[in-house]
C-alpha positions in Angstrom: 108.8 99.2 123.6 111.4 100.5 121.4 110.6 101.7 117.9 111.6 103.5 115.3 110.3 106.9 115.2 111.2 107.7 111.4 109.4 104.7 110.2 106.4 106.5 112.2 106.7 109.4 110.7 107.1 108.2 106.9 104.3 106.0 107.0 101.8 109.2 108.5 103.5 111.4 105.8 102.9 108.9 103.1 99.2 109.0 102.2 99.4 112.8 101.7 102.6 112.8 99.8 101.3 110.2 97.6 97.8 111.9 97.1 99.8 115.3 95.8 102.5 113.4 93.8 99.3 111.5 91.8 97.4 115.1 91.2 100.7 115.9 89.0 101.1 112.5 88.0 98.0 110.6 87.8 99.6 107.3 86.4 101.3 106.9 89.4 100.5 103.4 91.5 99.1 103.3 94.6 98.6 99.4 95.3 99.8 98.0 98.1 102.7 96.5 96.5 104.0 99.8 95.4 103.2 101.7 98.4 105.4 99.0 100.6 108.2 99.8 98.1 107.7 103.6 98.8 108.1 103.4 102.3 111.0 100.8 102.2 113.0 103.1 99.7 112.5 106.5 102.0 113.0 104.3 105.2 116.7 103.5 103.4 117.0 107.0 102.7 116.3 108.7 106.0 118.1 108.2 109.7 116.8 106.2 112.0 115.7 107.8 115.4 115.0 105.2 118.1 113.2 106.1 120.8 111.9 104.1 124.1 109.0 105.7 125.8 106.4 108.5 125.1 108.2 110.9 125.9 110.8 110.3 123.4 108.1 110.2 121.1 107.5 113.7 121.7 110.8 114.8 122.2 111.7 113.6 118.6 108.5 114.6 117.4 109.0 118.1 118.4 113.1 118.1 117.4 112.3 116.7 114.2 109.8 119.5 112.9 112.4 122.3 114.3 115.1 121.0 112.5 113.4 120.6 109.2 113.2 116.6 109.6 109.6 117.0 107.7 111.0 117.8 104.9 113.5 115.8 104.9 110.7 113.1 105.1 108.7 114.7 101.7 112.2 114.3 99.9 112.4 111.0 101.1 108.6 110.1 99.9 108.9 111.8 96.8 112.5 110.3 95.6 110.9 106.6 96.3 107.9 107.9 94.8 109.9 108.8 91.3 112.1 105.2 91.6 108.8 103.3 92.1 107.1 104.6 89.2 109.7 104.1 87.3 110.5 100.3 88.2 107.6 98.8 89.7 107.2 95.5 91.0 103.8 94.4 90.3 
C-alpha cells in the first residue's frame, strides 16, 4: 500500500510539538478541529515522500532524520501552530 510517509511523520510529531508550543502558550487550542487544521497546514508546507513497502518506510525514516527532515517537520508544526491560533475555525 502506498502512502505518504510525511503525513506519518507529522501526525507522530504533532502531539509533542503541540504539548511544548501550549507550555509557552497556554491559550493555544487543541480540539480536534484545530489540530486537523495543524496538520493540514504543515502537510502543505512540507514535501511529500511516497513510499510502497516497509522497507521504504525505513529507508525514509532513516534518510529523513540524517538530513534534518525532523526539523524540518517542527517548523512545519509550529508555523501551522502560529496560523491556527491566530485564525481558528471553531
Amino acid at each position: 500500500m502506498v502512502h505518504n510517509y510525511t503525513e506519518e511523520a507529522v501526525r507522530r510529531a504533532l502531539p509533542d510539538v503541540l504539548q511544548e508550543y501550549r507550555l509557552a502558550h497556554p491559550d493555544t487550542c487543541d480540539c480536534q478541529r484545530c489540530r486537523e487544521d495543524i496538520l493540514a497546514l504543515s502537510l502543505n508546507q512540507l514535501p511529500p515522500h511516497y513510499v510502497a513497502s516497509n522497507e521504504g518506510t525505513i529507508f525514509t525514516k532513516v534518510s529523513f532524520d540524517q538530513i534534518g527532515g525532523k526539523a524540518q517537520v517542527i517548523a512545519a508544526i509550529t508555523n501551522a501552530i502560529k496560523t491556527v491560533s491566530a485564525h481558528p475555525r471553531h
